[in-house]
C-alpha positions in Angstrom: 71.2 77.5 83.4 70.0 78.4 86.8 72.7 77.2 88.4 75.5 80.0 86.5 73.4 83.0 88.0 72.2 81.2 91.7 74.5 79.0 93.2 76.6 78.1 96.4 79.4 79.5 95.1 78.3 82.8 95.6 78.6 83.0 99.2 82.7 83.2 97.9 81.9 86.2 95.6 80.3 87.7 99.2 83.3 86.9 101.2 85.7 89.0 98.7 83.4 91.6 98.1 83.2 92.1 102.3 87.1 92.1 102.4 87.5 94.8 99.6 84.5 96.9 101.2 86.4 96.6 105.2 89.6 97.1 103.9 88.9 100.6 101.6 87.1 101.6 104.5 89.5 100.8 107.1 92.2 102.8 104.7 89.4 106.0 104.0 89.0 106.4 107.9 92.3 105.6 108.7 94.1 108.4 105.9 90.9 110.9 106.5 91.6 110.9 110.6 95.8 111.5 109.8 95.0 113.9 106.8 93.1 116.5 109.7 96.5 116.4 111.7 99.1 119.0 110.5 102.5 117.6 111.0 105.1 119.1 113.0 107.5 119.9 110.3 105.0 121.7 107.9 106.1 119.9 105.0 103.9 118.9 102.4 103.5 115.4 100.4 105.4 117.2 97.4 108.1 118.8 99.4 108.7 115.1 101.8 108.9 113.6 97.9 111.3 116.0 97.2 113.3 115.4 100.1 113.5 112.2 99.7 114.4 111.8 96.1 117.3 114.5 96.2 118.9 112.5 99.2 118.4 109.1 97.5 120.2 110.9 94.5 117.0 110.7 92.4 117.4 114.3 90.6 115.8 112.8 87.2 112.1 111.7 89.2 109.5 114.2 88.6 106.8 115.4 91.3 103.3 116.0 89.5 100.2 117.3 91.3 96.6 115.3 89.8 93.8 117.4 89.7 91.8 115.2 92.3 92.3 114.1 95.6 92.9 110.2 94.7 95.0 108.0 92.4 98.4 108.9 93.9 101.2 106.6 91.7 104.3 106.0 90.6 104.7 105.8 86.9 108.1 103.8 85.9 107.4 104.9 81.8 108.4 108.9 83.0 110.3 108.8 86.4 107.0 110.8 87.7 105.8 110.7 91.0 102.0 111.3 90.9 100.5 112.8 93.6 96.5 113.5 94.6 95.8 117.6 94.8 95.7 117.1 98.6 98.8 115.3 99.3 100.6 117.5 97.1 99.8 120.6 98.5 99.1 119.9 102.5 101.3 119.3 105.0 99.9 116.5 107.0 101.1 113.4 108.2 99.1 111.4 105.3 100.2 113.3 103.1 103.9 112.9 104.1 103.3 109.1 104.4 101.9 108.8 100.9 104.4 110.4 99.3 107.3 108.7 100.6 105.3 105.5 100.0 105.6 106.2 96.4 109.5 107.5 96.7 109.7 103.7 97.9 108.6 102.7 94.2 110.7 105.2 92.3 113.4 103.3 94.5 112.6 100.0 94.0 112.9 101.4 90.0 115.7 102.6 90.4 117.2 99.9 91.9 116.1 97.5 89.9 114.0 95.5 92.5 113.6 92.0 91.6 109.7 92.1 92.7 108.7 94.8 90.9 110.6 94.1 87.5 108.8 90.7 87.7 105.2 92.5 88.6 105.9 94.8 85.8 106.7 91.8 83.1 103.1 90.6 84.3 101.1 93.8 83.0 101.0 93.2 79.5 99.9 89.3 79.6 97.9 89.8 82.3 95.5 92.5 80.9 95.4 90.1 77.8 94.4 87.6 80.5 91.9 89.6 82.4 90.0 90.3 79.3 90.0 86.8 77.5 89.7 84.9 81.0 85.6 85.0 81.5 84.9 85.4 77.7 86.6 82.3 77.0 84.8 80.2 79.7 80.8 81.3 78.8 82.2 80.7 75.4 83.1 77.3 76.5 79.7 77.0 78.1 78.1 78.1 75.5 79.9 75.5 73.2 78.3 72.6 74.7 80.8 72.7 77.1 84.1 73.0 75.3 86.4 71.9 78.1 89.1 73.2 76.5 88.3 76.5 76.3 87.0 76.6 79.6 90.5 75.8 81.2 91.9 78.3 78.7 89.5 80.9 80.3 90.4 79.5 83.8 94.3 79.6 83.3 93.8 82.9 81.6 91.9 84.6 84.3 94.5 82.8 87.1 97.1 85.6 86.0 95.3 88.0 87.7 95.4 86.2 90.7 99.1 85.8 90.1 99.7 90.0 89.3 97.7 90.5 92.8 100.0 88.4 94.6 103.1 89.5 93.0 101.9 93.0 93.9 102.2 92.5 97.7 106.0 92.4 98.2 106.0 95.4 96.0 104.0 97.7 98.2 105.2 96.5 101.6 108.5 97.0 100.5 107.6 100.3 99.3 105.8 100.8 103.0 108.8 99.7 104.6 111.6 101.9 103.0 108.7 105.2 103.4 108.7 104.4 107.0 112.8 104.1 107.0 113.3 107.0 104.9 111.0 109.6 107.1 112.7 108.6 109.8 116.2 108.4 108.6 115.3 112.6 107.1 113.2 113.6 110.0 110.1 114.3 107.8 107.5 113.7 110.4 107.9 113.6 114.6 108.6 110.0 116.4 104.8 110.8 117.4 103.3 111.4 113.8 106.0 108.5 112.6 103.6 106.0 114.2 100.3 107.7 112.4 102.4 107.1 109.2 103.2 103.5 109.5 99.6 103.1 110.6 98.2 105.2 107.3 100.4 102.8 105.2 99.5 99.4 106.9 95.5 100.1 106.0 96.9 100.6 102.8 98.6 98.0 102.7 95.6 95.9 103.8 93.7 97.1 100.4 96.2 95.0 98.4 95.9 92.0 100.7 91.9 91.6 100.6 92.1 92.4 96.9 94.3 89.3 96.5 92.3 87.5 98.7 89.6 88.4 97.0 91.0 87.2 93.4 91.7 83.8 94.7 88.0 83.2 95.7 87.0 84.4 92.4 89.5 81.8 90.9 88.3 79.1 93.3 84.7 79.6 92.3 85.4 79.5 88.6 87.3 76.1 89.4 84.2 74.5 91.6 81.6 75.9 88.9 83.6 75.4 85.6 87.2 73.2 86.4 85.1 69.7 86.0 85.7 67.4 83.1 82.0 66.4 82.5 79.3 68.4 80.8 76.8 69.4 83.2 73.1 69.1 82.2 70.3 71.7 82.5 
């Protein structure tokens, strides 16, 4: 089936692939150039999380260092506030930035932020999804095209799309209150406040391209698989 591995189609593929390569980019350069600047205050990403949470009345959120210098998070499950070896333990203005980006989350959690309880109620139907979603359709294919399960497989797969786009209010809004609340506790200069904001809105741009990029994966699965009739050979 020549037409499953070489097809018009692809140039979408290319598109979201492009997006997701700028936009990690744009976000490496942009956290790499504020990571070389010490800020004014000397306060490092764990001690600027600390802040934070003590004067948001979070006492209960934990600060843990990772071991490597990515993957900082926010996990609901312990109150924990996970951050890389480097933003833990410099005082820069990414490191600052980071860490009150993910002091927005513990927030939003403990607030109860519609947004992120709905993105949350996604997780466990939409890695069911993500696994089934592409099986299903070449299983379809392969079933003389089973048109059933090929919009199973379509549907099923669309929940990712829907998880990446429910995951953008989450992380502006957790942008947003890091830039309010290092302002509002003088964590970083009115200089270095602008490096933050701009750290956080190439992050930001990471989650927008990889949505984008889910949707053109969905749209190509539609123009390749979402007809009716059985293609031929």
């Amino acid at each position: 089936m020549p037409y499953f591995y070489y097809d018009a189609t692809y140039i979408l593929v290319v598109v979201g692939m492009l997006l997701c390569l700028l936009a990690s980019a744009h976000v490496n350069s942009t956290m790499s150039k504020f990571h070389k600047i010490q800020n004014s205050t000397g306060m490092t990403g764990a001690e600027a999380a600390r802040r934070i949470l003590n004067n948001e009345g979070l006492y209960n959120v934990q600060i843990e260092c990772l071991s490597k210098d990515d993957g900082d998070h926010y996990d609901p499950r312990t109150n924990t506030v996970r951050l890389s070896y480097g933003n833990y333990h410099k005082a820069t203005v990414t490191a600052v930035g980071v860490a009150a980006h993910e002091c927005g989350h513990a927030i939003q959690h403990a607030q109860e932020y519609g947004p992120l309880k709905f993105r949350s109620a996604l997780v466990p139907v939409v890695n069911i999804g993500s696994r089934l979603g592409l099986p299903l359709i070449l299983l379809g294919v392969i079933l003389s095209w089973n048109n059933i399960l090929i919009q199973i497989g379509i549907w099923a797969f669309s929940l990712s799309v829907i998880f990446q786009l429910a995951t953008l209010p989450v992380e502006f809004n957790a942008s947003a209150r890091a830039v309010a609340k290092v302002e509002q506790y003088g964590l970083l200069s009115q200089e270095e406040n602008g490096g933050c904001k701009k750290v956080l809105s190439a992050a930001a741009m990471t989650y927008v391209a990889a949505a984008a990029s889910s949707i053109l994966q969905l749209l190509r699965l539609i123009l390749l698989f979402g007809g009716n009739r059985r293609r031929d050979d």
